[in-house]
Structures are given as C-alpha cells and as structure tokens.
C-alpha positions as CSV (number, residue, x, y, z in Angstrom):
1,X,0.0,0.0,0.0
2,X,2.9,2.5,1.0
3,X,4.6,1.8,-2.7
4,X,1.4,2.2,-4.0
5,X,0.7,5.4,-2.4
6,X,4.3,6.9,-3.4
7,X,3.6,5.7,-7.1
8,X,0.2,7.4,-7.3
9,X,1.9,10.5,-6.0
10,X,4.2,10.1,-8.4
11,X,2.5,10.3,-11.1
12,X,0.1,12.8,-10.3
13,X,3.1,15.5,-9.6
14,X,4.9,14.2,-13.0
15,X,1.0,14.8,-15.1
16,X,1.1,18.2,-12.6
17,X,4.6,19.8,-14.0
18,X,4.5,18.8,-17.5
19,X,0.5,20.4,-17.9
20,X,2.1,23.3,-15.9
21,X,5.5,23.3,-18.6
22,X,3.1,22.5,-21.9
23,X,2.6,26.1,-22.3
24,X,6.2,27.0,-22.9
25,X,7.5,23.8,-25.2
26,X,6.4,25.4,-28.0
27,X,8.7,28.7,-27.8
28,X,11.6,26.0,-25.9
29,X,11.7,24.6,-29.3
30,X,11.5,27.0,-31.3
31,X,14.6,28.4,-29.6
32,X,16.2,24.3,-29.6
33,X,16.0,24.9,-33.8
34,X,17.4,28.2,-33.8
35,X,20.3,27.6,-32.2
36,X,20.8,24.0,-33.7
37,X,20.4,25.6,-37.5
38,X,22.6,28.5,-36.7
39,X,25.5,25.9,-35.3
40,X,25.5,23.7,-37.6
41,X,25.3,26.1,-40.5
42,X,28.2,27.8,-39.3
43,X,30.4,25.2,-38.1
44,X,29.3,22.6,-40.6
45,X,29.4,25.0,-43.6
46,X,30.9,28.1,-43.3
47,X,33.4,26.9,-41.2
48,X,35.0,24.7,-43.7
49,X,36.5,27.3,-45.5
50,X,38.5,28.1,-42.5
51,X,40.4,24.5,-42.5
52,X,38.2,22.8,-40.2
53,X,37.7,19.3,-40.7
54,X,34.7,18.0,-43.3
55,X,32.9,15.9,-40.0
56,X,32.9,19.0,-37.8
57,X,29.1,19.8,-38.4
58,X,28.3,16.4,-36.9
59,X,30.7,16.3,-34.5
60,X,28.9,20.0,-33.2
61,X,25.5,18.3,-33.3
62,X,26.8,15.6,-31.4
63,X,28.0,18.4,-28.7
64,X,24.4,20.1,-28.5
65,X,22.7,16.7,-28.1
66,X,25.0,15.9,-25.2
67,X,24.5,19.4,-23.5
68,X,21.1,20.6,-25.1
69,X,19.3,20.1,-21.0
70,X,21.5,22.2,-19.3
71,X,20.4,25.5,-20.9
72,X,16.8,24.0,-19.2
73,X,18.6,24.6,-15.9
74,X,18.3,28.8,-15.8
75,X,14.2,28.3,-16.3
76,X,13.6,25.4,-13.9
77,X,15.7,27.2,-10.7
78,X,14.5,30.2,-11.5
79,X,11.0,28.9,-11.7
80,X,11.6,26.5,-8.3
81,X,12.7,29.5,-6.4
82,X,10.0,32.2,-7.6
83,X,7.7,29.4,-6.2
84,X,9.4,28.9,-3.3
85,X,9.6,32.4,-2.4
86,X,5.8,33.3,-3.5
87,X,3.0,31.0,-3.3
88,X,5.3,27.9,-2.1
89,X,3.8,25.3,-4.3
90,X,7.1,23.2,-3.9
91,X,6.8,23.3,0.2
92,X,3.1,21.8,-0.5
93,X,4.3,19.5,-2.3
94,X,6.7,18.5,0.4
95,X,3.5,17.8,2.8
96,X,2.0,15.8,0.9
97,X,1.6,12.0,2.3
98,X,4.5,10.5,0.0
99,X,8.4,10.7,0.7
100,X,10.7,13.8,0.3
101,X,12.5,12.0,-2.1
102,X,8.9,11.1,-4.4
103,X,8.4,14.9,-4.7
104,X,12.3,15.4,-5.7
105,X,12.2,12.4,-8.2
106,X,8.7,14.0,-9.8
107,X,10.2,17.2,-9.9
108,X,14.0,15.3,-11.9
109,X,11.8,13.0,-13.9
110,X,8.8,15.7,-15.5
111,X,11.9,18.0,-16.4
112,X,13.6,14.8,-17.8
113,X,10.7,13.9,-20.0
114,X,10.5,17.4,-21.3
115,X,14.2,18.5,-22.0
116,X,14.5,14.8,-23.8
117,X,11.4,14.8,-25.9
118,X,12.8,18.2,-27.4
119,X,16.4,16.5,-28.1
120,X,14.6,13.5,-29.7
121,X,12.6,16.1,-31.8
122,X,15.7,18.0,-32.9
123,X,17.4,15.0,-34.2
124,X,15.7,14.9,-37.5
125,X,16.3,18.4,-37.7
126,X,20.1,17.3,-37.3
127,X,19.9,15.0,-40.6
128,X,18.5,17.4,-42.7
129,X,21.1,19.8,-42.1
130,X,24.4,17.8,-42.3
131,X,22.6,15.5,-45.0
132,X,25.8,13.2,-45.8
133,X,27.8,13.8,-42.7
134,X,24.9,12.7,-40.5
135,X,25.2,8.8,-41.7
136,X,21.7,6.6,-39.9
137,X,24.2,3.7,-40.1
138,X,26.9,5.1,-38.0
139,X,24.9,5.6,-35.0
140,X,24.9,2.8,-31.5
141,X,21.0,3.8,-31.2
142,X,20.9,2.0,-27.8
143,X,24.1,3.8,-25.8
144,X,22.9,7.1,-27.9
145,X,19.0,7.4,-26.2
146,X,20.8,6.0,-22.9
147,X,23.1,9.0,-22.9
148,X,21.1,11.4,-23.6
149,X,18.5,10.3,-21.0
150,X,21.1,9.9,-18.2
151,X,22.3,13.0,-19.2
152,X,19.0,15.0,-18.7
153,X,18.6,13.3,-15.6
154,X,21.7,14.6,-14.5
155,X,21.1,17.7,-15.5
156,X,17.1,17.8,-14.0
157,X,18.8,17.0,-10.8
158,X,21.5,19.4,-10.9
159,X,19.1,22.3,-11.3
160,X,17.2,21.4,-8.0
161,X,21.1,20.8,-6.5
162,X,21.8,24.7,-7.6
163,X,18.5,25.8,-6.6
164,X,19.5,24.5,-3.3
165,X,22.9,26.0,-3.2
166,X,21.6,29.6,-4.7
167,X,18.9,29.5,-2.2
168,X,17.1,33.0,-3.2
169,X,16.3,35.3,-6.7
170,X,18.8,37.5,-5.2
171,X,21.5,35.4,-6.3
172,X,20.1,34.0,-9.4
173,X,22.4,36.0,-11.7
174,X,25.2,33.6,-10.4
175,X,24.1,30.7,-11.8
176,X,24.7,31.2,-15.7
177,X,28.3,32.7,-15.2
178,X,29.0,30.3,-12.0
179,X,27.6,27.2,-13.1
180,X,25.7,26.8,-17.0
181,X,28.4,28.3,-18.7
182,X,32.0,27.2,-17.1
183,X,30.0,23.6,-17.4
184,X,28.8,24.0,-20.7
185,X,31.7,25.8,-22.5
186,X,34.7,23.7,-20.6
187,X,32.7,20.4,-20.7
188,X,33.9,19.4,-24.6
189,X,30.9,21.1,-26.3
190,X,33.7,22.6,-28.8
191,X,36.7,19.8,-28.4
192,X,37.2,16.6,-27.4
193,X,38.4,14.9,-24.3
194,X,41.2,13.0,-26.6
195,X,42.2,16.2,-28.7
196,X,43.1,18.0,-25.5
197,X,44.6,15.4,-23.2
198,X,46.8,15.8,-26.6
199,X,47.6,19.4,-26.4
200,X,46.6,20.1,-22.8
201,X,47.3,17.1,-20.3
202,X,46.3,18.8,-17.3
203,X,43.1,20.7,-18.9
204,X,41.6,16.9,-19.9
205,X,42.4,15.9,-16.0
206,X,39.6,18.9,-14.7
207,X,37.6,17.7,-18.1
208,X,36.8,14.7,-16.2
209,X,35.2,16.3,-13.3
210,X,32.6,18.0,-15.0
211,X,29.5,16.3,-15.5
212,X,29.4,17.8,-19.4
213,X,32.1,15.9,-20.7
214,X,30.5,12.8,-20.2
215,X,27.6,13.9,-21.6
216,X,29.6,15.0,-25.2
217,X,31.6,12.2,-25.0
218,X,29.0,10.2,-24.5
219,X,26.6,11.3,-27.6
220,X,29.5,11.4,-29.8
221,X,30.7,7.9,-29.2
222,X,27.0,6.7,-29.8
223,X,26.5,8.8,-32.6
224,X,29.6,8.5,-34.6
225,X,31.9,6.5,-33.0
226,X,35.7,7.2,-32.9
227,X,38.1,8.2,-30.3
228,X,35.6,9.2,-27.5
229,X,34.8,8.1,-24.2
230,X,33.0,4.8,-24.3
231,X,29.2,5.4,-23.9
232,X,28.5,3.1,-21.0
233,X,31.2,5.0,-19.4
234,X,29.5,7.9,-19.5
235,X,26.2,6.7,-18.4
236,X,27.6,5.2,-15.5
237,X,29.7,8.5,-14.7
238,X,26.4,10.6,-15.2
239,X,24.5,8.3,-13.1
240,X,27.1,8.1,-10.1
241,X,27.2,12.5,-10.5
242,X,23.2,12.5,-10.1
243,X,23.1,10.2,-7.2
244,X,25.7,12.5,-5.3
245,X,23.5,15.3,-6.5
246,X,20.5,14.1,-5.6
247,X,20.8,13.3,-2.0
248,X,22.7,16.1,-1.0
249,X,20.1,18.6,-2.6
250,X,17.2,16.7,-0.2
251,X,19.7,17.6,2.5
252,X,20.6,21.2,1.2
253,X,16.9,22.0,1.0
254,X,15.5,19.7,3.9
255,X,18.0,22.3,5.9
256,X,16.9,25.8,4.2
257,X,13.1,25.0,4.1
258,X,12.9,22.6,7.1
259,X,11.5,20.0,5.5
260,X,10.3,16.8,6.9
C-alpha cells in the first residue's frame, strides 16, 4: 500500500509539472532549432572554409545533443525559487503524504521527460542539415537514447542541486556565469576529451570532473563513433554525478526550508 501510495503520487506530480510546462514547449523549441540551425550552418558549412575538418558539423551536433538540457537549468531554478519564495507550491508538495525524495524524483523525472522529448525532436532536424555527414548507419541507437537520458537526468537533478545552493532570486544571476556556462563551455561542447589530453594534459584531467564531458563524450561515441569516451562510461559516470547530487540537494533543502 505504501509503494502504492508513493507511485500514485508520483505520477500525479509528473502529469502536474508537465500540464504546468506544456505552455512554454512550444517557444523552448523554437529556440532548440534556432540555435541547432545557426551551429550547424556555421560550423558545418561556413566553417569549412577556414580549414576545419569536413565531420565537424556532426561532431557539433553531437555536442548540442549531449549538453542541449542544461540550458533548461536557468528556467527550472529560476522557476523552483519564484515558487518557493511566493505562493510555495514546492513546500506543499513536500506535505504531501509520500516521501521527500517522491516529490524530488517527480520534480528530476517531469523536467527529464521534457528536455529529452525536445532533443529527440531536434534529431531529424540534425539529418536534414548535415545530410551526408549525419550517416543513420553510424549511429549505436541504444548507448545514444541511454546518454542522452542519463544526461538530462543529471542535468534535471543538478538544477534542483543549484537551486538548493543559490537559495534565493537574489542570487540567481550567479548561476549562468557560475555554473551553466563554465559547465557548458569547458565540458567538450567545442573539443574533445582525446584532442586535449593531446595538447593540454592537465586541462583533460579537470575535463573529467565535469559532468558535461561525459555527456559529449557520451553522444558522440554513440553517434559517430571514434576516439571518445566509451558510452556506458558515460552513463555510468552521469548516473554516479546525479546520485551525489540528488541526495545532497534533499539535505541542502530539507536544511533551508525545514523540510520533513
């Protein structure tokens, strides 16, 4: 009866978030193709004529695959913590008769359905642009979809971790120079973990603590294959970096918000 209770729970707070998100997914990918269209066109076109390599566009897609949920991370805290500071929603959702850790996994796995369903929509979008370079035949399909939900997962969870750490709106401005962007622009979303341990020993050695790299690494293995990080490497890395997260953010906010 208990499991039953914390399932039903469950999924009433996963149906709750995504009816509440379904009004911005439009717009969200609208922006996704923007920014895919305008990276690829550029680095997998123009480019070229610069003397980068002819697989670059894919290797760029493969990057914005891998890291495409942590630019969800700036709406989700900011939304968590407007909530938190106004009407509270997320402290209700504490008291309700189900676990701490049932509301926190609603809360990962709603933003996890969403940021994934617009990376599975931009995929095609992927194709039609490179064309030739994007080759159906190349890709691992099973390691590629396990990275890249592992990865949103990870990055679900590390916007209730930084929402936990920020604490209040006052700060929020920290968390795109602080955390989104030293992430997203050191975490291999322009190079690889193998180019630079070439170049750069000691740069690849802080590569491997950052979530991100794992997550590009990851994709790119699946997706083209080549001298990358093995896949299930990845996943398991991902999934070890959201369990740490995970736990201590129930303990961050449990402190802040005095949670049961």
């Amino acid at each position: 009866m208990i499991l039953k209770n914390e399932l039903s729970v469950l999924k009433s707070l996963i149906q709750y978030r995504l009816f509440s998100a379904k009004s911005t997914f439009i717009d969200d990918l609208i922006d996704k193709i923007i920014w895919v269209s305008g990276t690829i066109l550029v680095m997998g076109y123009l480019m070229k004529s610069f003397g980068l390599k002819d697989d670059y566009g894919i290797f760029m897609f493969g990057g914005i695959l891998g890291v495409s949920g942590i630019f969800e991370l700036w709406p989700m805290i900011t939304k968590l913590l407007v909530d938190i500071e106004g009407d509270n929603l997320f402290g209700y959702h504490a008291s309700l008769t189900c676990s701490l850790y049932t509301v926190f996994l609603a809360y990962i796995f709603a933003q996890t359905f969403y940021t994934i369903l617009i990376s599975v929509l931009i995929l095609p979008l992927g194709k039609v642009l490179l064309w030739n370079q994007f080759l159906i035949t190349n890709i691992s399909w099973v390691p590629l979809l396990g990275v890249i939900i592992v990865a949103n997962l990870l990055f679900a969870t590390l916007a209730l971790w930084t929402a936990s750490i920020v604490g209040s709106m006052e700060k929020i401005g920290n968390v795109w120079m602080r955390v989104i962007w030293p992430m997203w622009f050191f975490g291999g979303f322009q190079f690889s973990y193998a180019s630079t341990k070439g170049v750069w020993p000691m740069f690849s050695y802080l590569m491997l603590i950052n979530p991100v790299t794992y997550a590009t690494e990851g994709v790119r293995s699946a997706l083209v294959g080549g001298n990358f990080l093995n896949s299930w490497l990845c996943i398991g890395v991902l999934l070890l970096f959201g369990f740490v997260m995970f736990f201590d953010s129930i303990r961050r906010f449990r402190s802040k918000l005095d949670l049961v």
